[in-house]
C-alpha positions in Angstrom: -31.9 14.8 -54.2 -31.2 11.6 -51.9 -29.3 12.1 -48.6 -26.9 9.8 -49.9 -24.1 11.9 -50.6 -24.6 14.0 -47.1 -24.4 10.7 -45.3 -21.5 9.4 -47.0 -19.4 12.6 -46.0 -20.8 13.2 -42.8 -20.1 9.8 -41.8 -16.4 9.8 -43.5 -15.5 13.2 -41.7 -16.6 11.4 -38.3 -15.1 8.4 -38.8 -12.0 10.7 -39.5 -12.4 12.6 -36.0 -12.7 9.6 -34.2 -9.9 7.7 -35.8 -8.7 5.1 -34.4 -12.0 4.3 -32.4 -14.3 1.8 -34.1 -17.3 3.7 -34.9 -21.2 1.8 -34.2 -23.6 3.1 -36.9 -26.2 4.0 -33.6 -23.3 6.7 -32.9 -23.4 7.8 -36.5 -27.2 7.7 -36.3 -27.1 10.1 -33.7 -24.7 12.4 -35.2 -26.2 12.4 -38.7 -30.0 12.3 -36.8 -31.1 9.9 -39.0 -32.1 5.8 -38.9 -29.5 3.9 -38.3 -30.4 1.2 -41.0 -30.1 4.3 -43.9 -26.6 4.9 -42.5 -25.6 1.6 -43.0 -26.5 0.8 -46.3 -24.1 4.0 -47.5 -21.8 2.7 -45.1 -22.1 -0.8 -47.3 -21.6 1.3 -50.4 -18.6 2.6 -48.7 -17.1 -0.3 -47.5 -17.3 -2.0 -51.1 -15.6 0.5 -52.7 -12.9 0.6 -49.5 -13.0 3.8 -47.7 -14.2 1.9 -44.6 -13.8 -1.4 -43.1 -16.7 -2.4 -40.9 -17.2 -5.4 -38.3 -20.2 -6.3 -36.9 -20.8 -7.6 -33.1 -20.5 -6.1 -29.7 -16.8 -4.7 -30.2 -18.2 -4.0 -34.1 -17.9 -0.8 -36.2 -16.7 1.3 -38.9 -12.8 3.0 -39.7 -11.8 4.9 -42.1 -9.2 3.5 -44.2 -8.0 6.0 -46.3 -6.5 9.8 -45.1 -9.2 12.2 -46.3 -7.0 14.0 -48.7 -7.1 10.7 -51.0 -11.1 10.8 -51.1 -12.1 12.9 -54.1 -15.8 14.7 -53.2 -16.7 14.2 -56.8 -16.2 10.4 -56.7 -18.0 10.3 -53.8 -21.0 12.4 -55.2 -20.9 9.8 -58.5 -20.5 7.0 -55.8 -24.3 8.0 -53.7 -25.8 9.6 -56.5 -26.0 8.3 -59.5 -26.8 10.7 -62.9 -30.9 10.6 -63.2 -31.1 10.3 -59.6 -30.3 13.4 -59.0 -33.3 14.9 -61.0 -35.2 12.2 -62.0 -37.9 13.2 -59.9 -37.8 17.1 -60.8 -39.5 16.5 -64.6 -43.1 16.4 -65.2 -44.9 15.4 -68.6 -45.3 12.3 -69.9 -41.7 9.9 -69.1 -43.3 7.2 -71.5 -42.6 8.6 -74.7 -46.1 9.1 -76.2 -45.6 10.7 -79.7 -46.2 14.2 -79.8 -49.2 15.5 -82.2 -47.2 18.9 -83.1 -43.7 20.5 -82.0 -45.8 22.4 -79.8 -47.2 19.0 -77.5 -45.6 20.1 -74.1 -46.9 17.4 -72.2 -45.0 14.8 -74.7 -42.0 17.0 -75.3 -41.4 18.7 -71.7 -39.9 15.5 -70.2 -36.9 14.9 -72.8 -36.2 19.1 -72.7 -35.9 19.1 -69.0 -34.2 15.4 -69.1 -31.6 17.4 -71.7 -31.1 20.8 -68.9 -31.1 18.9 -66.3 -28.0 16.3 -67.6 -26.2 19.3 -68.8 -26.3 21.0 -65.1 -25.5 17.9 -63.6 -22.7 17.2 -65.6 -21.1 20.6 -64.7 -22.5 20.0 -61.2 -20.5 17.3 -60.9 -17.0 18.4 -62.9 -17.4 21.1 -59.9 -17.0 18.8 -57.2 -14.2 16.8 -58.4 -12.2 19.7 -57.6 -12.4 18.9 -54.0 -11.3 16.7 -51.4 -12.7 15.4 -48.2 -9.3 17.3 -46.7 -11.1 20.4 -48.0 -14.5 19.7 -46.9 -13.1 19.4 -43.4 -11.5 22.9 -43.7 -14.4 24.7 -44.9 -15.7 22.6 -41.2 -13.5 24.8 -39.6 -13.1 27.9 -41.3 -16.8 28.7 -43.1 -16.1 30.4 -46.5 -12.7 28.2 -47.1 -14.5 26.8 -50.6 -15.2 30.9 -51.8 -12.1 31.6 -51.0 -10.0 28.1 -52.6 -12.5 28.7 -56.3 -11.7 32.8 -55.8 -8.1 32.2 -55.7 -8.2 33.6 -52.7 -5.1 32.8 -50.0 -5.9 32.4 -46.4 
């Protein structure tokens, strides 16, 4: 899996701590210990879709526009991480279609089997984190075990 998705909601929740401060990605880079230039291409993604507004220059940086409780996790999942991204790289076998000589051909057949339990995970993978919003990602920040407790039905 790409680091996509962590970057985009790492970056949101600190752009969210910091509010109002303008944010420079070198302090995000720094915070998310990655390159700088990775963080700003989600942080493009993001201000496309407007979650953020972004200037560049010496008084430059990122905000947050919206409250955190109007950013659905899932949407930001399908946002960074496209469908076969996120186990495209996982199958093995032949990915060109070759024709198989029996039913029994693995190397033919194994990539459109794993291509088949891999969608199928994902797509409950990602009905999961639709559930959730960036307002509950920061809780589970604060209090470790709030996301057990919220799908347990569990009060605090």
């Amino acid at each position: 899996m790409r680091l996509d998705f962590s970057v985009a909601v790492h970056s949101l929740l600190y752009l969210d701590e910091n509010r109002p401060r303008k944010i420079a990605s070198r302090e995000l880079a720094t915070s998310l210990q990655l390159n700088a230039v990775m963080i700003r291409n989600i942080l493009s993604v993001l201000h496309k879709q407007g979650y953020i507004e972004g200037s560049v220059g010496k008084n430059g940086g990122y905000q947050l526009l919206r409250n955190l409780d109007e950013i659905n996790v899932g949407e930001l999942y399908d946002l960074t991480i496209p469908p076969t991204i996120s186990y495209a790289r996982f199958i093995t076998g032949d990915s060109k279609g070759t024709q198989a000589t029996d039913e029994t051909d693995i190397s033919a057949n194994i990539s459109q089997t794993l291509t088949d339990l891999f969608t199928l995970a994902d797509e409950d993978y990602r009905k999961f984190y639709h559930q959730f919003t960036m307002t509950d990602l920061k809780e589970d920040l604060h209090s470790h075990g709030y996301f057990r407790r919220l799908v347990n039905g569990q009060n605090d």
